[in-house]
Jmol script that loads the backbone (N, CA, C; Angstrom):
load data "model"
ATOM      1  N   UNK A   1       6.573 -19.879   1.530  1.00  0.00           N
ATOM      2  CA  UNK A   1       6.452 -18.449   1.374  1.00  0.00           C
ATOM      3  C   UNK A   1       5.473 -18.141   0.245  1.00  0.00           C
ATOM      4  N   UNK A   2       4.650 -17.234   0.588  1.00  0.00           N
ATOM      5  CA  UNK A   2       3.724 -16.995  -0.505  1.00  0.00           C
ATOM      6  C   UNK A   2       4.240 -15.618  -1.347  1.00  0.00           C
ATOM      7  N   UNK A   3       3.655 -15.824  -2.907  1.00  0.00           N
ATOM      8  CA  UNK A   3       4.207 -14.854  -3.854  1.00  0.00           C
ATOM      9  C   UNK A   3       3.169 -13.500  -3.611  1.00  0.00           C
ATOM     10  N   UNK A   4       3.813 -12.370  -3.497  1.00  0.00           N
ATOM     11  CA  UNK A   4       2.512 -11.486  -3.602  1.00  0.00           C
ATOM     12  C   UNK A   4       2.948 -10.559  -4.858  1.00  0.00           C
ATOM     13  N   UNK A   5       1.704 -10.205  -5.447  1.00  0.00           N
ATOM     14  CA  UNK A   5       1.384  -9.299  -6.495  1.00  0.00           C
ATOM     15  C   UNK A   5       1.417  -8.153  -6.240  1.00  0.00           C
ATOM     16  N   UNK A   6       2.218  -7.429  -7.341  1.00  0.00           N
ATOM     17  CA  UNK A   6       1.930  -5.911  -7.162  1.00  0.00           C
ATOM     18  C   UNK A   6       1.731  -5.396  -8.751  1.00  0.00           C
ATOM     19  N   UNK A   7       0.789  -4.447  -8.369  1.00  0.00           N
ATOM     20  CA  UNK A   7       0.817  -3.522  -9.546  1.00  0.00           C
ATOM     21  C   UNK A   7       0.993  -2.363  -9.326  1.00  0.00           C
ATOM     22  N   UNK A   8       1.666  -1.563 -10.334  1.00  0.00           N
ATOM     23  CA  UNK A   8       2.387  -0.069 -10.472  1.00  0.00           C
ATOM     24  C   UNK A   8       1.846   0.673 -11.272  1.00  0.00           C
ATOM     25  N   UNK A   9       1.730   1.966 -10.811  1.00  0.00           N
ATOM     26  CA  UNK A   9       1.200   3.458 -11.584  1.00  0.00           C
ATOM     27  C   UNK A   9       2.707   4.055 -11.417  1.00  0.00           C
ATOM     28  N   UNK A  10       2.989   4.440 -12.803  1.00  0.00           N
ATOM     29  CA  UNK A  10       3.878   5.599 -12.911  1.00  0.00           C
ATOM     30  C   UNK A  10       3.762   6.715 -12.706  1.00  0.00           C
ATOM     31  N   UNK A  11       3.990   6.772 -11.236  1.00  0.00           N
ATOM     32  CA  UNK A  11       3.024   8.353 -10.950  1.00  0.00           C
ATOM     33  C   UNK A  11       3.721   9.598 -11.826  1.00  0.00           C
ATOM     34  N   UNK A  12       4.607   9.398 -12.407  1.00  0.00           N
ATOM     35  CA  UNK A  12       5.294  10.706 -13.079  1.00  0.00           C
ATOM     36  C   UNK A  12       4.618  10.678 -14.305  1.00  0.00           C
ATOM     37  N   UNK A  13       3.778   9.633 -14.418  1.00  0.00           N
ATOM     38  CA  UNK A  13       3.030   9.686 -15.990  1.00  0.00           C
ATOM     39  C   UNK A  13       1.468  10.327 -15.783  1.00  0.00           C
ATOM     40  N   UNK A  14       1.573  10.059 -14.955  1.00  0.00           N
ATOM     41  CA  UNK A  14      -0.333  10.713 -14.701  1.00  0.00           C
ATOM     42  C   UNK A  14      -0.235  12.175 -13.411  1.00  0.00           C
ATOM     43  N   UNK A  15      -1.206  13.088 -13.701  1.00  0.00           N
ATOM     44  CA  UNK A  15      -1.454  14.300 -12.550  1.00  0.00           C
ATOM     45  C   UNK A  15      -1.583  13.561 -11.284  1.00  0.00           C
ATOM     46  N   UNK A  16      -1.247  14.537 -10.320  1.00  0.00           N
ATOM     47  CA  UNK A  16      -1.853  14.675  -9.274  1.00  0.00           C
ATOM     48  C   UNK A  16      -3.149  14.214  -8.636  1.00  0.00           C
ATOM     49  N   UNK A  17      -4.234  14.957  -9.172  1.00  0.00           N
ATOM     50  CA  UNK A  17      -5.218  14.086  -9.095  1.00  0.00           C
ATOM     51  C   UNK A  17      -5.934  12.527  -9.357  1.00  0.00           C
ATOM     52  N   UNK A  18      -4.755  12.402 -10.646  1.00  0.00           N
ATOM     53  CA  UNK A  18      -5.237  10.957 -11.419  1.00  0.00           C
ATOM     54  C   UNK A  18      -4.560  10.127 -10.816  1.00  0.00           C
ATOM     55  N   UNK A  19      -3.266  10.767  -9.929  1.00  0.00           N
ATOM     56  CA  UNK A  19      -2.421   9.331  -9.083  1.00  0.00           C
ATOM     57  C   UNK A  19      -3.367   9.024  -7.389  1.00  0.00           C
ATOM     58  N   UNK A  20      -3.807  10.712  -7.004  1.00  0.00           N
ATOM     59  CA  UNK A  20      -4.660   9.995  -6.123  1.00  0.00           C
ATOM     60  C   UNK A  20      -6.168   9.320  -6.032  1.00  0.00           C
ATOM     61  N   UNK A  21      -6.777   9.365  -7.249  1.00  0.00           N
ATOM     62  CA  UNK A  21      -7.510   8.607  -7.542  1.00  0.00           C
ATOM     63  C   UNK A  21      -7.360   7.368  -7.741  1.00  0.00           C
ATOM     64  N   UNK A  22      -6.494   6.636  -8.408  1.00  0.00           N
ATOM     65  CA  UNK A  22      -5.758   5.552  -8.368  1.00  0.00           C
ATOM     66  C   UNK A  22      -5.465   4.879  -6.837  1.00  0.00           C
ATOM     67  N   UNK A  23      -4.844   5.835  -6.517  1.00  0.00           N
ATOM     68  CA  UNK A  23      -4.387   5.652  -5.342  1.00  0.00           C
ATOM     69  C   UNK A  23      -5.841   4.536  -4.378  1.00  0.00           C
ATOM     70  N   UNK A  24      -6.666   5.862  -4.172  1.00  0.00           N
ATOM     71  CA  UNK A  24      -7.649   5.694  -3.593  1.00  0.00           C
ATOM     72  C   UNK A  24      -8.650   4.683  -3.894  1.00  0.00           C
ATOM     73  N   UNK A  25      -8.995   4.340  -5.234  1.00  0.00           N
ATOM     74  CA  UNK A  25      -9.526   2.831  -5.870  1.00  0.00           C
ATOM     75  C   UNK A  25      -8.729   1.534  -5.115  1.00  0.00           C
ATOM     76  N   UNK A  26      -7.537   2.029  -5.103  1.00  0.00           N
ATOM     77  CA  UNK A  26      -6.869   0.031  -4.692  1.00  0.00           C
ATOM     78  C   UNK A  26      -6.977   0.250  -2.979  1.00  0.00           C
ATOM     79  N   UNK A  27      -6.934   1.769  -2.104  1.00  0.00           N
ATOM     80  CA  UNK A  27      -6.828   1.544  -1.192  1.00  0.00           C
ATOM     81  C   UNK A  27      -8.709   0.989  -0.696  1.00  0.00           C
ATOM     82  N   UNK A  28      -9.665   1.158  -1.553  1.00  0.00           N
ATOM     83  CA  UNK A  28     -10.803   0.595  -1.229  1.00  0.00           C
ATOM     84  C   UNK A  28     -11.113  -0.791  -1.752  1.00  0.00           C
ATOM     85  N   UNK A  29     -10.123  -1.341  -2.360  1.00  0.00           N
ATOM     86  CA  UNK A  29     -10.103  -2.343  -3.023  1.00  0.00           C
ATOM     87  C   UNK A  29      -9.482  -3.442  -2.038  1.00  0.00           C
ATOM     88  N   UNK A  30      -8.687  -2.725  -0.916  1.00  0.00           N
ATOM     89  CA  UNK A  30      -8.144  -3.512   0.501  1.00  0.00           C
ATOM     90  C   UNK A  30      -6.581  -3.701  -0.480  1.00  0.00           C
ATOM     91  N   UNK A  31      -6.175  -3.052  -0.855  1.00  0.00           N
ATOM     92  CA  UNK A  31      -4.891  -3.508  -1.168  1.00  0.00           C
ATOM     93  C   UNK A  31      -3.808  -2.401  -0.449  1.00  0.00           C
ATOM     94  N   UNK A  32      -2.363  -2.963  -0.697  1.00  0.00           N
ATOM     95  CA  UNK A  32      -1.748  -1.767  -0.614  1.00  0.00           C
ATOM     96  C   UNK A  32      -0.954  -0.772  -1.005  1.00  0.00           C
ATOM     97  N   UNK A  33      -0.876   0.410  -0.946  1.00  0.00           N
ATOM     98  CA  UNK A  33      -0.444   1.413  -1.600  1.00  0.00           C
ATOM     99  C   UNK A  33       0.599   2.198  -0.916  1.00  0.00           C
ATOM    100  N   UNK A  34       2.060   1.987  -2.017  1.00  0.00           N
ATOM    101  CA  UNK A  34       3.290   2.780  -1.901  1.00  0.00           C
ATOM    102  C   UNK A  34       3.428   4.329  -2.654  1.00  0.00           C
ATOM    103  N   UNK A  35       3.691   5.530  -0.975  1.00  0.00           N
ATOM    104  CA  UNK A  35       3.464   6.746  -1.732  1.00  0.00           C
ATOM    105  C   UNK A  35       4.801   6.949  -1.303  1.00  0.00           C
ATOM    106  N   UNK A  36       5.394   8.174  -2.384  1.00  0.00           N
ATOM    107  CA  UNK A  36       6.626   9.019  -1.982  1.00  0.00           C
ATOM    108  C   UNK A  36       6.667   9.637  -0.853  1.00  0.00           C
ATOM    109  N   UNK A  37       7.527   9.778  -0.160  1.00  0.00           N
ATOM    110  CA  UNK A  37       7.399  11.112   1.066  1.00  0.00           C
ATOM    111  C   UNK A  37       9.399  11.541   0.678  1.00  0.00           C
ATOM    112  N   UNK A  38       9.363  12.418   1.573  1.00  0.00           N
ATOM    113  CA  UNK A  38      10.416  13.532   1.551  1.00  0.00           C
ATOM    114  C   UNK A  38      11.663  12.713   1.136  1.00  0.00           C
ATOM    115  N   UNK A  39      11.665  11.014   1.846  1.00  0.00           N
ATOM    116  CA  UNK A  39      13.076  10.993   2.042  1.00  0.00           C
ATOM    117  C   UNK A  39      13.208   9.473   1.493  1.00  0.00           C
ATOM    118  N   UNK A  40      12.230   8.653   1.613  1.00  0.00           N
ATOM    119  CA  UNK A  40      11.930   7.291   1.419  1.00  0.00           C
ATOM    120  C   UNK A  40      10.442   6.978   0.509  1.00  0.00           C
ATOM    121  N   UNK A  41      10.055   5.685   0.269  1.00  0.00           N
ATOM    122  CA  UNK A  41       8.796   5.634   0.154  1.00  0.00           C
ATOM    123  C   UNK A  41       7.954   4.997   1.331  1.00  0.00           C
ATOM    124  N   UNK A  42       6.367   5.442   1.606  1.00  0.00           N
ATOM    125  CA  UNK A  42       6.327   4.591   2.493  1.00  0.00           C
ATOM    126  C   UNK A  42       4.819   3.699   2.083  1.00  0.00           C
ATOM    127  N   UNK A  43       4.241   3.099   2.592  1.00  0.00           N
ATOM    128  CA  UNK A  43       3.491   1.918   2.230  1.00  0.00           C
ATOM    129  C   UNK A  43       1.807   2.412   2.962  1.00  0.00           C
ATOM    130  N   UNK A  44       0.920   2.081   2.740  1.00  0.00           N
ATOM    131  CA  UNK A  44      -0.707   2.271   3.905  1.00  0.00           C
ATOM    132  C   UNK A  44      -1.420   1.754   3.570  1.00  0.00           C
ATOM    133  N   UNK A  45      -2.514   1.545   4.052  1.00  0.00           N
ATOM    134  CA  UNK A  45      -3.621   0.672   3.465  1.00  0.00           C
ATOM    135  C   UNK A  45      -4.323   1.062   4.698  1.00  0.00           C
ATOM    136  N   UNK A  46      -5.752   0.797   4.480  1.00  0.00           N
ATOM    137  CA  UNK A  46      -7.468   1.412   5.181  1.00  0.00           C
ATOM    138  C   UNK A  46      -6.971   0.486   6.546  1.00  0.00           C
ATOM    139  N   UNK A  47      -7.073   1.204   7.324  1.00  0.00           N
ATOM    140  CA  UNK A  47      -6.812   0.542   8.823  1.00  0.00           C
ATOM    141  C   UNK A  47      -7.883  -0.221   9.485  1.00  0.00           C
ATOM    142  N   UNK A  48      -8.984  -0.017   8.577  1.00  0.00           N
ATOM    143  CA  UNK A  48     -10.316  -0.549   9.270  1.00  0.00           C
ATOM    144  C   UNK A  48     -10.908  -1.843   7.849  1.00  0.00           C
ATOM    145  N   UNK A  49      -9.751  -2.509   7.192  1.00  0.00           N
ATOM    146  CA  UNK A  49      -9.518  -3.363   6.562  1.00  0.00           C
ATOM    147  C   UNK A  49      -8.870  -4.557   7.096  1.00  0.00           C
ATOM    148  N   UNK A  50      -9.515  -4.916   7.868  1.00  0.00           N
ATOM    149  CA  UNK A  50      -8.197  -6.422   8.143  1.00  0.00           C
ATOM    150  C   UNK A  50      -7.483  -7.233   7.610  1.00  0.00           C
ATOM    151  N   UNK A  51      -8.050  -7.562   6.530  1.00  0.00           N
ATOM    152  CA  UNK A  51      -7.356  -8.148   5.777  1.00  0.00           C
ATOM    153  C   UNK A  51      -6.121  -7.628   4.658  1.00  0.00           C
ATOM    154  N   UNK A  52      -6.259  -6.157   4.539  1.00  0.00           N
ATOM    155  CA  UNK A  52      -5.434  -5.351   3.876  1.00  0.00           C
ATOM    156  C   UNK A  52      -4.696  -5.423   4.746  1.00  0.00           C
ATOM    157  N   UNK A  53      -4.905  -4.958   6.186  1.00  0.00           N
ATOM    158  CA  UNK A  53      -3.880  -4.975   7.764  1.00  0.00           C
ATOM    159  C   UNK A  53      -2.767  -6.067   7.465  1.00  0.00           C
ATOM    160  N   UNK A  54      -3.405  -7.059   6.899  1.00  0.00           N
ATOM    161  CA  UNK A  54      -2.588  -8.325   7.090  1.00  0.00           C
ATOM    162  C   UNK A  54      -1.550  -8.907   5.971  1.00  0.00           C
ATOM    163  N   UNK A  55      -1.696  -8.083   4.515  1.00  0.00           N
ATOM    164  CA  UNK A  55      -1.534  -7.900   3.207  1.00  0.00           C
ATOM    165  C   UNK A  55      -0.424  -7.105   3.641  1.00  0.00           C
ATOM    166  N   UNK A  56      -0.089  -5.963   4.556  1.00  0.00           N
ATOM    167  CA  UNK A  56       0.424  -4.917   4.940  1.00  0.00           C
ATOM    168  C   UNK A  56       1.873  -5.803   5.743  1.00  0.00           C
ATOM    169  N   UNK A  57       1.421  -6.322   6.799  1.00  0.00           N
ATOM    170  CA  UNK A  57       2.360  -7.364   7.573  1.00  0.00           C
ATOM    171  C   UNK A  57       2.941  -8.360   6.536  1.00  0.00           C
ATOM    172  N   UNK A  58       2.533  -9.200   5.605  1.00  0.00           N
ATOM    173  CA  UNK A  58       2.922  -9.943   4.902  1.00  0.00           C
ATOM    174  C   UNK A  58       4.021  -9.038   3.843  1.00  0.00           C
ATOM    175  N   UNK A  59       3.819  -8.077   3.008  1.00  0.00           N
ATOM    176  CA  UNK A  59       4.749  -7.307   2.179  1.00  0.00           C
ATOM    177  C   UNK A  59       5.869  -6.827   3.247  1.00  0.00           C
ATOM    178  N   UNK A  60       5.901  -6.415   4.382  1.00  0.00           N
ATOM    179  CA  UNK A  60       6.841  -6.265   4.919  1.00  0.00           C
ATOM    180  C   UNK A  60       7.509  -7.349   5.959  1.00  0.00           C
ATOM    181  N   UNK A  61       6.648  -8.394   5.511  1.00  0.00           N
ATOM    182  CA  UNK A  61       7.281  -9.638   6.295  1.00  0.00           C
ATOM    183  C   UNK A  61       8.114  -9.527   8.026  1.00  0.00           C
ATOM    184  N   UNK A  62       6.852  -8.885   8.378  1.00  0.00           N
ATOM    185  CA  UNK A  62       6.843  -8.460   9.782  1.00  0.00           C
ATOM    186  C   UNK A  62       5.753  -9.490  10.727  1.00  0.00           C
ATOM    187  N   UNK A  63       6.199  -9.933  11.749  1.00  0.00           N
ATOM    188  CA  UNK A  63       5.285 -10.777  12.264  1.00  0.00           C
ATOM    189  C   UNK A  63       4.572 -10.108  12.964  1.00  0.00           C
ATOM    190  N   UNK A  64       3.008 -10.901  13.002  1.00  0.00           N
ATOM    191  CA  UNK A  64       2.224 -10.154  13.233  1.00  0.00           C
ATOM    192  C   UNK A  64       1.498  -9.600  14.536  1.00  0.00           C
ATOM    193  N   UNK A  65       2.424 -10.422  15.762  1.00  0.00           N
ATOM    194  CA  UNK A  65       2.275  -9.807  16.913  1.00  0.00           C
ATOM    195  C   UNK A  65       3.670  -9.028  16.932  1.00  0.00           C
ATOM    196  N   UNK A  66       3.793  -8.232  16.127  1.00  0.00           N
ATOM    197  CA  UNK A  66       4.903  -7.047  16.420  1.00  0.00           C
ATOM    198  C   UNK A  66       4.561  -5.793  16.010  1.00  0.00           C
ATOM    199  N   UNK A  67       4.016  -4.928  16.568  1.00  0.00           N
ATOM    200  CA  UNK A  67       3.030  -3.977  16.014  1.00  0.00           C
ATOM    201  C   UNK A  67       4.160  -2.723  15.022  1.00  0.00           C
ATOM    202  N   UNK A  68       2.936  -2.383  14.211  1.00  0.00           N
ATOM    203  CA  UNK A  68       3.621  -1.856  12.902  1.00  0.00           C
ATOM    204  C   UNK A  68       4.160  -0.349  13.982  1.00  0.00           C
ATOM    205  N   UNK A  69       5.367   0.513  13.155  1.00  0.00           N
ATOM    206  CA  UNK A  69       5.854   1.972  14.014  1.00  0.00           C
ATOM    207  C   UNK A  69       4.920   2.808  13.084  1.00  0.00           C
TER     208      UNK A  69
END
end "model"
wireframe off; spacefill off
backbone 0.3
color backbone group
């Protein structure tokens, strides 16, 4: 099993703008990025990244002929 890295922004520490800037640097960076929504958090990364695609399958340790919902 391989270890994967994460790094964290405290989004309650920085604006709005400065979390989606952040945001937006690692998602061009091919990594991936966990945002809040209403009820859960949920996870995305550039769809036209394959290798982020696959960074994406690996953190959720989903195999990869099982297509993401």
């Amino acid at each position: 099993m391989q270890t994967l890295l994460a790094r964290f922004a405290a989004i309650g520490t920085i604006d709005g703008e400065a979390a989606l800037s952040e945001a937006l640097h690692w998602l061009r960076q091919g990594e991936v990025v966990a945002f809040p929504t209403d009820t859960v958090y949920g996870v995305g990364v550039r769809v036209d990244h394959p290798a982020a695609v696959e960074r994406l399958y690996e953190a959720k340790g989903r195999p990869a002929d099982l297509a993401l919902p």
